[in-house]
N, C-alpha and C positions, 0 to 999 in steps of 0.2 A: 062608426062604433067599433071600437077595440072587439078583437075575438080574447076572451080569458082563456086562459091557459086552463088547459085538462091536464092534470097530475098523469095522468092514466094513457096519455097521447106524448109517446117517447119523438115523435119523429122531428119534432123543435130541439132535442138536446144530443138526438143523436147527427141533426147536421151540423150543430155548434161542435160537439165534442168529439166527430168521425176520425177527427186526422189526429189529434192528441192519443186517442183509444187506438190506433194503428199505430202509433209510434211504439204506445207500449207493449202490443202483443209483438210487434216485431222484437222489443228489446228482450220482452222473455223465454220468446223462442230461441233469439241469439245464445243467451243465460243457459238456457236446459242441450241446448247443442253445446255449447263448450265444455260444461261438468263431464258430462260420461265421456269427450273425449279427452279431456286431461289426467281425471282421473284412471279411467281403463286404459290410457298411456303410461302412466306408472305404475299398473298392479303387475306389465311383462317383468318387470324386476323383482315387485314383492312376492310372485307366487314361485321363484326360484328356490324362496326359504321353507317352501312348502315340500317340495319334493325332498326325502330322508325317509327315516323308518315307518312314516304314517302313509298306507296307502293312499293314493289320489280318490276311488273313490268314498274314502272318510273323511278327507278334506273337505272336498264337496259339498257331504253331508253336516260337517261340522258347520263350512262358514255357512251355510245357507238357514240350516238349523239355531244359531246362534242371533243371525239377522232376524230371524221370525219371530223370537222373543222379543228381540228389540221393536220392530215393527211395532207388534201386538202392545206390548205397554204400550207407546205412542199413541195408538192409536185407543187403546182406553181411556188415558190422561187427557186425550183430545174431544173424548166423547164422537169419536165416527163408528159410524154405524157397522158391526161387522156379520150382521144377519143376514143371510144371501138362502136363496133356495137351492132344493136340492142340483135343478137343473143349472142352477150357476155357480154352485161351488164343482161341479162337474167340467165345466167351461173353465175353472180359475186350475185346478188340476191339472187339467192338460195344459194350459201355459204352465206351470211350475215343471212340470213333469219335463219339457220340453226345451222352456226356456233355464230352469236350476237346477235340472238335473245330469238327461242323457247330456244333454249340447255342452255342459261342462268336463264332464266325463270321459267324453269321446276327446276334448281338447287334449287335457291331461293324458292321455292314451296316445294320442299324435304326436305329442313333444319327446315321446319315449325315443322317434323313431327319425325324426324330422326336426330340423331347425328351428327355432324360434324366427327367424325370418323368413322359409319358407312357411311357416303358419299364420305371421303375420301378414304375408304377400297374398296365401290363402284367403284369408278372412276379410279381406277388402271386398271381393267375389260379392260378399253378403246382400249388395246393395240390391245385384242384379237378380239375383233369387228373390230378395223380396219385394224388385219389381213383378218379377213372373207371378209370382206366388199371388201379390195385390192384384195383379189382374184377374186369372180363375177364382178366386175365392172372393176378392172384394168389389171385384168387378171395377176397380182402376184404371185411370188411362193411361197409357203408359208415355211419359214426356220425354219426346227425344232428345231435348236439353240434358236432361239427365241423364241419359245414358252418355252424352260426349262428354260430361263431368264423368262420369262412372269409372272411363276408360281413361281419360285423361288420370283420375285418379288411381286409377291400380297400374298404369305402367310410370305413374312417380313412385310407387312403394317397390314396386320391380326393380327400377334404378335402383335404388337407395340400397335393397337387398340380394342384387346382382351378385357379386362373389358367392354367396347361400347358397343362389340360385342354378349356376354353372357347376356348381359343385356336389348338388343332387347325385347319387345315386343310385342306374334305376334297377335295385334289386328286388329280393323277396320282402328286404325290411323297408326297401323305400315305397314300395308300391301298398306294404301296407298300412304304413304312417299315412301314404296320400287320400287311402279310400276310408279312414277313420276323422280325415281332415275333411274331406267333402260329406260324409254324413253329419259330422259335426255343423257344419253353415248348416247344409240343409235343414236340419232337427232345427238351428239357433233363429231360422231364416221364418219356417212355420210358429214358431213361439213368438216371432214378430208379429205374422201375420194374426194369431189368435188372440194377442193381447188388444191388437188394432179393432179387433170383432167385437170382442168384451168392451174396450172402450164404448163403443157403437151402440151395444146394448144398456149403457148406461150403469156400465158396473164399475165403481170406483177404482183408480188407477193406485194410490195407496194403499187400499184395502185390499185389492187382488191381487197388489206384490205383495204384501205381507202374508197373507194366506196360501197364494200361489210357490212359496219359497219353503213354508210349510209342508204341502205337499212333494217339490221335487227333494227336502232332505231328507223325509218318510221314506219316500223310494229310494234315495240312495242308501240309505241305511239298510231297506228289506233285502237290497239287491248286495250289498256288502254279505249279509246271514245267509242268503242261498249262494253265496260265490266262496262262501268261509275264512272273509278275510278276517287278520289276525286286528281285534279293536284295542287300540292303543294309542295313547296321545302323548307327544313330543313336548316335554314343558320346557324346552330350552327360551331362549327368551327370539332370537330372529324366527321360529318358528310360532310363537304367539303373539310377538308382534304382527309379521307381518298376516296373521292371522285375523287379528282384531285390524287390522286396514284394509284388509280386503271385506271384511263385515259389515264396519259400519260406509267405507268409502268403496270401494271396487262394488257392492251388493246394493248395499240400502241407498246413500245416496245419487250414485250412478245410473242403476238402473230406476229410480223414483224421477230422475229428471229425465231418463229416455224414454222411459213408458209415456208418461205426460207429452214428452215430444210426441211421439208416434199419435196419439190421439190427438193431436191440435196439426202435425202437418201429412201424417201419412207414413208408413213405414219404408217407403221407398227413400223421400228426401232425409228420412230421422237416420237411416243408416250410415250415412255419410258422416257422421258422428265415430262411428267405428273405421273408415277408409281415413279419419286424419288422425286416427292413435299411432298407426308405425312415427308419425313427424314427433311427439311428443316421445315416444317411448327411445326412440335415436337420439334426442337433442340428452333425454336419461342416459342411456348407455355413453355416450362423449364422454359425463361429466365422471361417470360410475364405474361402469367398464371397460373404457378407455378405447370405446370405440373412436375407428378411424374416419373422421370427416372429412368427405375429398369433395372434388368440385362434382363428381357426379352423387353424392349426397345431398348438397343443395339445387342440384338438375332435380331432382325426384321429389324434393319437397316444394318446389316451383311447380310442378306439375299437378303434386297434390292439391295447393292450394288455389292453381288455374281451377280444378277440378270442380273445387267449393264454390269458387265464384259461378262458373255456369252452371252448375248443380241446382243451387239456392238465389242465385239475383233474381229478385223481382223487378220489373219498370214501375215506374210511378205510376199511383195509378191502377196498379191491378190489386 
């Protein structure tokens, strides 16, 4: 006698359909890994238009302030839920505060003082902080695969920004461009790990960027009125353009697809998202400004992408 199938008893469909269903979560982890690196490889250029008569931190506050509007309608027209208790708009806080606010802020403060390439040779760093971080707080194991990607991957960004790098300065300003660049990961590294928490808890990854951006433009702004910066906005058009690209692309889409990363693989492997923007933002600069591509430019993005490979390859199978 045939056994009838139980509507209610998945485990018939989940061995017919396990390797189809792995095929696709790999594809859209692939998907959400590649957006925030391509795009937060071109925002190194568009936030160039940013720096002029508008303090950094009103920029800050602008784009993030601006994405939160956008968010929020979305997220009404979508009908998602944006009721959260006190204790977890508390939680979403401190990532905004952490992840949209200071960690942007302290950037912008660093580039005063420091290269665009030493900051982006910096912020590769990020991976390894949010291994550490993942372990004490989320109690992660930490993969040593990852780490010979990690390394592989920040001494191909090294390459690539060597001349930067030799060129450093170690004076009163260099030294404190560098201690505003490592607060900066740090604060950006904990706003990983707190998003990864939130995840965890079941607090929607849309709805606690949108809200969470909220909060870090709140603060930037409170902290613009007790710092007395002068509120002013640039209407020229490369300053509102690349304004409105870094909103709705460098902010809302970007970080919507690494949030999501970080909850589906981990904040350790999702970083590595941020270690291959120097390869995208160089292949920019070539095309833009007229950077020099030499053979130890392609040394370094070999390395990056060795990086990726044992970073992220899984074996069949697991």
């Amino acid at each position: 006698m045939l056994k009838q199938h139980d509507p209610g008893d998945r485990s018939a469909g989940q061995l017919v359909n396990c390797r189809p269903i792995s095929r696709m979560n790999k594809s859209n982890n692939s998907l959400l890994f590649v957006i925030p690196a391509l795009i937060w490889g071109s925002t190194w250029y568009a936030i160039k238009f940013q720096l002029g008569p508008v303090d950094p931190l009103l920029s800050v506050a602008y784009r993030f302030g601006l994405a939160t509007l956008i968010l929020i309608v979305f997220c009404a027209l979508t009908k998602r839920n944006l009721r959260f208790s006190a204790r977890e708009h508390a939680r979403i806080a401190l990532q905004g505060a952490l992840l949209f606010g200071f960690n942007y802020w302290l950037v912008y403060q660093s580039e005063a003082h420091l290269s665009s390439g030493l900051v982006a040779v910096g912020f590769s760093t990020l991976i390894f902080f949010n291994l550490f971080f993942g372990a004490i707080f989320l109690g992660h194991k930490i993969d040593r695969k990852i780490i010979f990607g990690a390394i592989s991957g920040l001494a191909g960004t090294a390459i690539i920004f060597w001349s930067e790098l030799v060129s450093f300065e170690a004076d009163g300003e260099g030294y404190k461009g560098l201690a505003l660049l490592i607060a900066s990961i740090v604060i950006a590294s904990l706003g990983n790990i707190t998003s990864a928490r939130n995840s965890s808890l079941k607090i929607p990854v849309i709805q606690a960027t949108a809200i969470g951006m909220g909060y870090g433009a709140l603060i930037m702004f409170v902290l613009a009125l007790i710092l007395d910066k002068e509120f002013v906005l640039d209407t020229s058009l490369p300053y509102l353009g690349s304004l409105a690209y870094l909103t709705i692309f460098g902010s809302i889409v970007a970080f919507s697809a690494y949030l999501t990363l970080i909850s589906k693989i981990g904040p350790g492997k999702a970083a590595y998202a941020i270690v291959v923007v120097p390869v995208v933002a160089v292949t920019i600069s070539t095309f833009l400004e007229d950077f020099q591509f030499t053979v130890f430019t392609a040394l370094g993005m070999v390395l990056l992408l060795l990086g990726n490979v044992l970073a992220l390859y899984r074996k069949a199978g697991r």
